[in-house]
Structures are given as structure tokens and as C-alpha cells.
C-alpha positions in Angstrom: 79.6 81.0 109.7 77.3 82.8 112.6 78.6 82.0 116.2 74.7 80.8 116.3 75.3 78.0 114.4 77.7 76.4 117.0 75.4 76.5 120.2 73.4 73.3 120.3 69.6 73.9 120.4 67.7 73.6 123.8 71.0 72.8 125.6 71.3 76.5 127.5 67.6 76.1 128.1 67.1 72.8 129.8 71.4 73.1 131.7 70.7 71.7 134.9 67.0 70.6 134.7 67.9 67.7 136.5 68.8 69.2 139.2 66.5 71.4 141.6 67.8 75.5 141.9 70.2 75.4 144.8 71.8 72.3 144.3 75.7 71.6 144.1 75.5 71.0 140.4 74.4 74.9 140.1 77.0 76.2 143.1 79.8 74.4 141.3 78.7 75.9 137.7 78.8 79.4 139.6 82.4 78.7 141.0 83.5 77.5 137.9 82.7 80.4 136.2 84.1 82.9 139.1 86.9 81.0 138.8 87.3 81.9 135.1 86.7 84.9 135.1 89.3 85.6 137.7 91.6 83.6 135.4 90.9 86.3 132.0 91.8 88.7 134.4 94.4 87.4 135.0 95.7 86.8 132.1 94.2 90.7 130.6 96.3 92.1 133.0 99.7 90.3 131.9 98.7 90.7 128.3 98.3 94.7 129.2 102.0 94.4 131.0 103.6 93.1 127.5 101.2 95.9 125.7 102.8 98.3 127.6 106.4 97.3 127.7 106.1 96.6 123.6 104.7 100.4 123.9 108.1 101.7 125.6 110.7 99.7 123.6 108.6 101.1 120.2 108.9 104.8 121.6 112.3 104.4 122.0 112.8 103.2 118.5 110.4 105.5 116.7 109.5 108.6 118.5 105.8 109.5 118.9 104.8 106.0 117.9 104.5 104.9 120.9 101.5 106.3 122.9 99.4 105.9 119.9 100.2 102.0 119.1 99.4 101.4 122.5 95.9 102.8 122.6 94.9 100.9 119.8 96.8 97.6 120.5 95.0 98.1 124.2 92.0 98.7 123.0 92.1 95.7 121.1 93.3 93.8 123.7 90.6 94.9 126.2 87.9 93.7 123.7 89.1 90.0 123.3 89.2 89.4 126.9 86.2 91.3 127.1 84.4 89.1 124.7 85.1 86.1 126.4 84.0 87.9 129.9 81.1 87.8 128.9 80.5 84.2 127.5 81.9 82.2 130.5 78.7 80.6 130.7 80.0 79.1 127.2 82.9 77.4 128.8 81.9 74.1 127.9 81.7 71.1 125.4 78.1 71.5 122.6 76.7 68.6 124.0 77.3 69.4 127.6 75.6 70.9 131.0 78.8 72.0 133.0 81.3 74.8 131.9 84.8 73.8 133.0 86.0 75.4 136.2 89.0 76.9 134.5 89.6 78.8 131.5 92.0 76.1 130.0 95.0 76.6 128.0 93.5 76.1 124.6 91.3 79.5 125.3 94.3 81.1 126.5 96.9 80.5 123.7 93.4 81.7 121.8 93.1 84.8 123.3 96.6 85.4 123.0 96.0 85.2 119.1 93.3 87.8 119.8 96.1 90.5 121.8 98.8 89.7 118.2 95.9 90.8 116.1 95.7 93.5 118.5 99.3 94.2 118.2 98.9 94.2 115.1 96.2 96.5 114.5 98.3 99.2 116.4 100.6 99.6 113.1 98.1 100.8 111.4 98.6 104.1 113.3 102.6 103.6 113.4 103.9 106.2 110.7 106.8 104.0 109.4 107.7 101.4 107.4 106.8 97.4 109.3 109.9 95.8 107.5 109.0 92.0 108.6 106.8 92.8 112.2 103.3 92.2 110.2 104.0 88.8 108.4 105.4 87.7 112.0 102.9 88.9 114.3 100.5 87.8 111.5 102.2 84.5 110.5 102.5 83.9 114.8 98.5 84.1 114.8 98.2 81.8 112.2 100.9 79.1 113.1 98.9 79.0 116.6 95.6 78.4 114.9 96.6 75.1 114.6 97.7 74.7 118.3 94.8 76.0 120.2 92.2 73.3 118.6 95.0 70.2 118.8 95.8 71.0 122.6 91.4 71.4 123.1 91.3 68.1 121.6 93.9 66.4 123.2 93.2 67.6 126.7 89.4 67.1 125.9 88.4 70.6 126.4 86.8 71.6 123.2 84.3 73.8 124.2 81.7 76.8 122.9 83.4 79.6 124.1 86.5 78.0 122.6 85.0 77.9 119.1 83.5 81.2 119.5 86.6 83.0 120.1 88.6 80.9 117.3 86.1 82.1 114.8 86.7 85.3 116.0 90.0 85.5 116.1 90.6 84.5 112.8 87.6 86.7 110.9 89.8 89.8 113.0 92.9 88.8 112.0 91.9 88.5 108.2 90.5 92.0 108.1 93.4 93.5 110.3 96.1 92.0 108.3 94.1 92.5 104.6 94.2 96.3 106.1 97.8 96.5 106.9 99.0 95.3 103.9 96.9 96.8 101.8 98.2 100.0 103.6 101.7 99.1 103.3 101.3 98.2 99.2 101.5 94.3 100.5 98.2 93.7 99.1 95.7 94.9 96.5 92.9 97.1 97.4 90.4 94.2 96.7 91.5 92.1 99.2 89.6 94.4 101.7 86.7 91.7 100.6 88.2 88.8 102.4 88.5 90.9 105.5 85.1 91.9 105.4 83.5 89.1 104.2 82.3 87.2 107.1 80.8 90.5 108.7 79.1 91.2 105.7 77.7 87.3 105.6 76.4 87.8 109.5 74.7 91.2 108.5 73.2 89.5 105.7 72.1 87.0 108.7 71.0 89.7 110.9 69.0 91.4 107.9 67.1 87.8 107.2 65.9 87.5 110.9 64.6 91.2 111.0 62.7 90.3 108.2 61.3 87.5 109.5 62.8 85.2 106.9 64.4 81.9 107.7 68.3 81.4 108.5 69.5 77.7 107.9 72.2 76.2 109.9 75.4 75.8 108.2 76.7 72.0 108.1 80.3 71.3 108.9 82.6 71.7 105.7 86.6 70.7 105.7 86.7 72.6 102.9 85.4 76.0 104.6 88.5 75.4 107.3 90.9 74.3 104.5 90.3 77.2 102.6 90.0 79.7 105.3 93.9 78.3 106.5 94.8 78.7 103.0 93.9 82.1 103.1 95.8 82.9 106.3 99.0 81.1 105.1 98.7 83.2 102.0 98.3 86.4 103.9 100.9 86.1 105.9 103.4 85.0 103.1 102.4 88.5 101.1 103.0 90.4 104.4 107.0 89.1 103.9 108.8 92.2 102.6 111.1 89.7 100.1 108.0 88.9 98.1 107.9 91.1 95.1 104.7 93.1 95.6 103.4 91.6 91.6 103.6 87.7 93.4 102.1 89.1 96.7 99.4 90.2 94.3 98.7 87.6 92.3 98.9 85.4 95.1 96.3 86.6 97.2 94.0 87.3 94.0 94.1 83.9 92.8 93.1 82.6 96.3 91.5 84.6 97.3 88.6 84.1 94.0 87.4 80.5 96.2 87.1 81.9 99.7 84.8 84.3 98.4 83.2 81.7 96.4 82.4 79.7 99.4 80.8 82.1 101.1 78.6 82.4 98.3 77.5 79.1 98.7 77.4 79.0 102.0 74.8 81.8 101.7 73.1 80.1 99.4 72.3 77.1 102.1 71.5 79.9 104.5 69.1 81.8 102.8 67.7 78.4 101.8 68.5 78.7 97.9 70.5 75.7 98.5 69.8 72.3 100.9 72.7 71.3 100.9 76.1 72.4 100.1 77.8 71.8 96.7 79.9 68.6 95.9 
């Protein structure tokens, strides 16, 4: 599912048409928004502490693995809080005006998903064997999938930027860990399709538009957030070094066959081949 298919239509252009330029509504909205951004500092700065104390304790472990887990687990870093730099604006609920003047702690335990991906990422340049570091740092960013959305809700702070970087998060963290364990033998070469299959699907997207051809929104689906959890829990599970790599296997095979189905169908309703979505 495209990020453009969460922003509500005509709400960016008409925010604070109410309200002449100048007025207190627009100051706050700019405050709120400094405020924010002073906040993902923040918070980039103390998840570029841990990066680099996580760096030291590895060096000292395994020699010369080190310096380059750190660039890439940096890097990675860098670009979550970067992303959501840039889309404070989106700080606030669909059917809103206002973004929130703070970040909120929802987005935060989400962008600290975003820096275990990272983290995780970084083995892929760590000449060793994981042992059990990618089914936890893995099975961490799924298990807090579940938190960020319930503490959104409960504190009423379900916002855009908010469902932008979940999205994100979790299409990252499919293709980082389908890499890794297909690197470490956790996995079967094929999975690499559940990893890139929501890039793929917003290419397709991107492709459509240039053409000049119609893009269709997607409607909600439970079972599009059912099966994508499924196929975290599942990843994580094959990452566990006690699962025999044949069960890891079949596992992610079998479950992997309706994911990829249902983006299939949700191209169909996209491209328009479809109105609506299958029973």
C-alpha cells in the first residue's frame, strides 16, 4: 500500500483556510513542528550514542567488525530520523488541521523499530556467525509493532506521519531480515520476494502515473495487516538458530505463497482490474 493512499484528499490544501496567514492557529502549527523536530534530534542523537556503544562492545568481541557495522547501522539510523524530518508537517490525525506539538511516544517507540532494523542491517557486513542476535533484534521489531499503534490509539495520537513510518518500518524490516537470513542459510533464496515486494508494488505505482494511467486507492483490509504480522512472526521464528533450516524453509514458503497473493490482488484494485477487493 503507497504512503499516498493514507493522506486524506484536499486536507493539506485547504489546513488552515479558516484562518487568515499570520494568525495564532499558523504560529502554533510552526512551534509545534520546531518543537518536533528538536525532539527527533533528540532522540537521533541518543539512538547514535547506543549505535556507537553497540559498535565498541562488537569490536571487542569480534575484531574488525566493528567500524564497519557501525557505518551501516548509522547510516540506517540517520535515514529513519531523516524520513520523519522531513514529514513533521504530517504530525497529525487524517481528518485533522493541526500537527501535534510533540513528536509523541508512539512515533518514537516507531522510530526506534526503524534504528533495530538498522542494527540489523549492520550484520550483513559482520563476517561471523549471528547465533540468536537476528531473530531478537528482528523478533524486538516485530513484538513492538503491536505497541506503537495500541499506545497511538490509547493516547489519541494516531497520526499520518505515524502511519507513514509504521509502513515503513515494517516493508524495511521484511527485506532486511529476508536478506539476513537468506545470507545466513535461515531462509530460501525466494523469500527475497517478500522483502521486495512492496517496492516493487509502488514502482508498479510510480510506472502507472508516468504513464498517465489511473492509480486506485486501496480500501482498508484486516486481512492485508493479518497477513503482513503473520509474515513477521514467521520471519522471525526462521531467524531462531534451533529451527532446523528444512522447517525454517517450509515455513516461510508456505506463508509466504498468500502475502504475495495479496499483493496481487491488491494490484489488481489498483490498476483498476478489480473494484473491489476479493471476498
Amino acid at each position: 500500500m503507497s504512503d499516498e493512499a493514507e493522506v486524506t484528499p484536499g486536507v493539506d490544501a485547504d489546513a488552515g483556510a479558516d484562518a487568515p496567514s499570520g494568525t495564532s492557529a499558523e504560529s502554533g502549527t510552526g512551534a509545534g513542528a520546531r518543537r518536533t523536530t528538536r525532539q527527533l534530534f533528540s532522540l537521533g542523537v541518543g539512538l547514535a550514542a547506543c549505535t556507537a556503544v553497540v559498535a565498541v562492545v562488537g569490536e571487542r568481541r569480534v575484531p574488525g567488525a566493528g567500524l564497519p557495522w557501525a557505518v551501516v547501522a548509522a547510516s540506517g539510523v540517520a535515514a529513519v530520523v531523516g524520513f520523519a524530518g522531513l514529514r513533521t508537517d504530517r504530525n497529525r490525525p487524517a481528518e485533522g488541521r493541526r500537527a501535534f506539538e510533540s513528536l509523541g511516544v508512539a512515533n518514537a517507540v516507531t522510530l526506534c523499530r526503524g534504528a533495530l532494523v538498522a542494527f540489523l542491517a549492520g550484520l550483513l557486513v559482520v563476517p561471523t556467525p549471528f547465533g540468536w542476535l537476528p531473530a531478537l533484534l528482528y523478533g524486538s521489531v516485530a513484538a513492538l509493532d503491536a505497541l506503537d499503534g495500541a499506545i497511538a490509539r490509547l493516547r489519541g495520537r494516531t497520526t499520518l506521519l505515524g502511519a507513514s513510518l509504521d509502513m515503513n518500518v515494517d516493508a524495511a524490516g521484511l527485506l532486511v531480515a529476508a536478506l539476513v537470513g537468506v545470507v545466513a542459510g535461515s531462509l530460501p533464496p525466494w523469500y527475497l520476494l517478500v522483502g521486495v515486494a512492496r517496492y516493487l508494488f509502488l514502482l508498479g505505482e510510480r510506472v502507472r502515473r508516468r504513464r498517465g494511467l489511473p492509480v486506485f486507492e486501496l480500501p482498508h483490509s484486516t486481512p492485508r495487516r493479518v497477513l503482513a504480522g503473520v509474515q513477521m512472526a514467521t520471519t522471525a521464528v526462521a531467524l531462531a538458530p534451533v529451527v532446523p533450516r528444512w522447517a525454517a524453509w517450509t515455513l516461510a514458503t508456505a506463508t509466504m505463497l498468500p502475502f504475495l497473493g495479496n499483493f496481487l490482488r491488491d494490484w489488481f484494485v489498483v490498476s483498476g482490474r478489480r473494484e473491489r477487493p476479493f471476498p
